[in-house]
N, C-alpha and C positions, 0 to 999 in steps of 0.2 A: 504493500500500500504506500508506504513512503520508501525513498532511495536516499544515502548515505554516503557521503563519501568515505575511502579507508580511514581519513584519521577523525571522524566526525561517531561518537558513541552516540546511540539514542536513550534516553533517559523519560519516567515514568512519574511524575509527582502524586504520591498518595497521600492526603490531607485534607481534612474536614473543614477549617478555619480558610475561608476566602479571602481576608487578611495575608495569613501566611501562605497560602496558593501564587497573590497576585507578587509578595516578596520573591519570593523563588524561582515564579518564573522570569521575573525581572534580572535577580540574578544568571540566573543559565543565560539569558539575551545578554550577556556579557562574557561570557563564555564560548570561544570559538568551537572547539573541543565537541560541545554538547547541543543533542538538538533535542525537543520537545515533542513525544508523541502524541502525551494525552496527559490531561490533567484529572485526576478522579477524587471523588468524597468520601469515598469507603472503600472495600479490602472487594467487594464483589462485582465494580464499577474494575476493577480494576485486575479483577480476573478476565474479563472478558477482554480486556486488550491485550495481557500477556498470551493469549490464547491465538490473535491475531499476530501478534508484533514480536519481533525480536527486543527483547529490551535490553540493554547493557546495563543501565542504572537506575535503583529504585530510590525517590527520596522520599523516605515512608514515615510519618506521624503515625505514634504511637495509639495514643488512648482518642481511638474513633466508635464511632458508632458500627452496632449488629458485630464487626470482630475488631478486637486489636489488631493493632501491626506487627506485634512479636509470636501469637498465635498464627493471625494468617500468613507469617513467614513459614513459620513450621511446616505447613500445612501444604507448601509448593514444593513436586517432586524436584523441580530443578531450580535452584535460588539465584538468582542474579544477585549482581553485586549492589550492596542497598548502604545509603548513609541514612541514617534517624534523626529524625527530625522534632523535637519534642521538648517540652517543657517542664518535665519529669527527670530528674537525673539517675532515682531509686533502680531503673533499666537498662542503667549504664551494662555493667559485668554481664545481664545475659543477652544484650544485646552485641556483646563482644565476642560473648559465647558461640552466637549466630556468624561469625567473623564478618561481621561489618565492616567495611572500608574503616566508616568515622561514627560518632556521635555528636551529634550538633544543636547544645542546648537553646530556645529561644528566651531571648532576642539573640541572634548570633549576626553577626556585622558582616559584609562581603567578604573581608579581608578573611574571616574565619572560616567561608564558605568555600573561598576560592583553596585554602589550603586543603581543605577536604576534596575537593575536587580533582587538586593538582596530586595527590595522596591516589585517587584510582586511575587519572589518566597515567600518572606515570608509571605506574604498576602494568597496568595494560599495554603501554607502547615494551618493557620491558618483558613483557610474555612475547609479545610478536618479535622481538627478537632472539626469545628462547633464553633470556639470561636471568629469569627466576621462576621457581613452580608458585603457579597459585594456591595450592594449598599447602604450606610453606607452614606449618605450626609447629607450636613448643607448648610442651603440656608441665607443669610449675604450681609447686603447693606452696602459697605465702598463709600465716595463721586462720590456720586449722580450716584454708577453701583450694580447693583446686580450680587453677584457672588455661583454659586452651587458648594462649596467645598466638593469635597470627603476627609472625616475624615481621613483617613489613611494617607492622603500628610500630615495633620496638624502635626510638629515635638512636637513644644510645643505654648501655649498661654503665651502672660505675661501680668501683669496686671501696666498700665499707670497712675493710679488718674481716669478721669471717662473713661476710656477708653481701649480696648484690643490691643494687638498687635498679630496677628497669625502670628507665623512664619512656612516656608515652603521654602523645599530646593531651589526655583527659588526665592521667596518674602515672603514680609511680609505683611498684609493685616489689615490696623487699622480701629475698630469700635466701635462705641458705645456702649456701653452692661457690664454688671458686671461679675466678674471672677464667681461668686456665680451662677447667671440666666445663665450664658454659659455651664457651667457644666453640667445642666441637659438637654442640646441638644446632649451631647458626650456621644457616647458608653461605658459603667462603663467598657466594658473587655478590653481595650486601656488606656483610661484617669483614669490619678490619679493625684488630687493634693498635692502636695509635699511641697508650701509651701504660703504664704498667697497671693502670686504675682505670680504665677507659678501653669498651670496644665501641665504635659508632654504625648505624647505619647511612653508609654510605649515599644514600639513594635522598637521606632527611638532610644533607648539609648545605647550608644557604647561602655560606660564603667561605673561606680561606683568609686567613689573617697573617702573616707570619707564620708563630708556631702553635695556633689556635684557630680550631674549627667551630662557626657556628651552626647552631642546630636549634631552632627552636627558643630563639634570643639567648640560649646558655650556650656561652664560650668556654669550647673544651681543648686543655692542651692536645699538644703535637709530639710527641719525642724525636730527637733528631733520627734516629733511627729506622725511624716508620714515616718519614716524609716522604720519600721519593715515592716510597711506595703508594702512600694515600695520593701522588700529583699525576701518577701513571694511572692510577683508576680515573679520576676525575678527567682528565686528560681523554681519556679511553670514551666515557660515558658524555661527551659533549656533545 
């Protein structure tokens, strides 16, 4: 019904509030990346497009009417890639659980939008070139919950005396476990470590500094050691 070019995803807005319908779609019309197939009110308006349409991305509000959004996720044999849209935070964790691109609390500002956005196109130009698997998970007990992190949210790890800290644009996730034994759970074409307290994801860095990478407005060293190496990837991924 509609045609696409290669680098153009089509995307889904599932969301009850006309307010935040007319926000969002405003946003994506600033977005080259993304094109608009349908805009729906509920989970069953919104089956029937998936049923037509190829959808790349769902932006899906949570607490709607007849079903939620974390239910009628469940409920689809095959899940497109979906950012939540919601003004609920308490659905964070299973909605991560669901491997969600992002969570995006409202009122969330372009600027926060666009980083969710930029978070699945580049993950997706990054499959078409075969340089990560999409279902790319780390499975990690922090007190007393088990959580299945998709690799790609993780921005960077730091290392605490005996313990990790994952940091990820909504949280941080501290566990037990060595910077060293962690490493060899993480995908080599993303993670690199840079310095004896620090692995980053390569893929989350927004600028190069010297001997300091940003990620995520936190400036994380460099050791001289692991420089060339971090300029050869970045180099590589231009």
């Amino acid at each position: 019904m509609n045609n696409k070019s290669e680098n153009t995803f089509t995307c889904l807005i599932v969301e009850d509030e006309p307010l935040s319908q007319e926000i969002i779609e405003s946003y994506i019309e600033n977005c080259p990346d993304l094109k608009v197939l349908g805009v729906c009110k509920d989970a069953l308006q919104a089956n029937q497009i998936l049923y037509k349409e190829k959808i790349d991305l769902l932006f899906l509000d949570i607490n709607m009417p007849i079903l939620n959004g974390i239910d009628w996720l469940k409920s689809l044999d095959e899940l497109p890639e979906v950012i939540f849209t919601t003004a609920y935070p308490e659905h964070a964790v299973e909605g991560f659980n669901l491997n969600a691109v992002d969570y995006l609390l409202k009122p969330f500002s372009f600027n926060r939008f666009l980083k969710a956005v930029n978070k699945f196109t580049g993950l997706k130009k990054k499959l078409a070139k075969g340089n990560v698997s999409s279902d790319s998970t780390i499975t990690v007990k922090s007190n007393k919950k088990t959580y299945l992190l998709k690799s790609a949210d993780v921005n960077y790890i730091e290392s605490d005396g005996d313990y990790l800290k994952l940091h990820r644009d909504e949280d941080c996730i501290v566990i037990h476990e060595t910077l060293k034994s962690f490493q060899t759970k993480l995908p080599d074409t993303d993670f690199l470590r840079v310095h004896r307290s620090f692995i980053i994801n390569t893929a989350k860095i927004d600028y190069l500094e010297g001997n300091q990478v940003c990620i995520n407005q936190k400036m994380i060293p460099v050791a001289n050691t692991y420089r060339e190496k971090l300029k050869e990837i970045l180099e590589k991924n231009r």
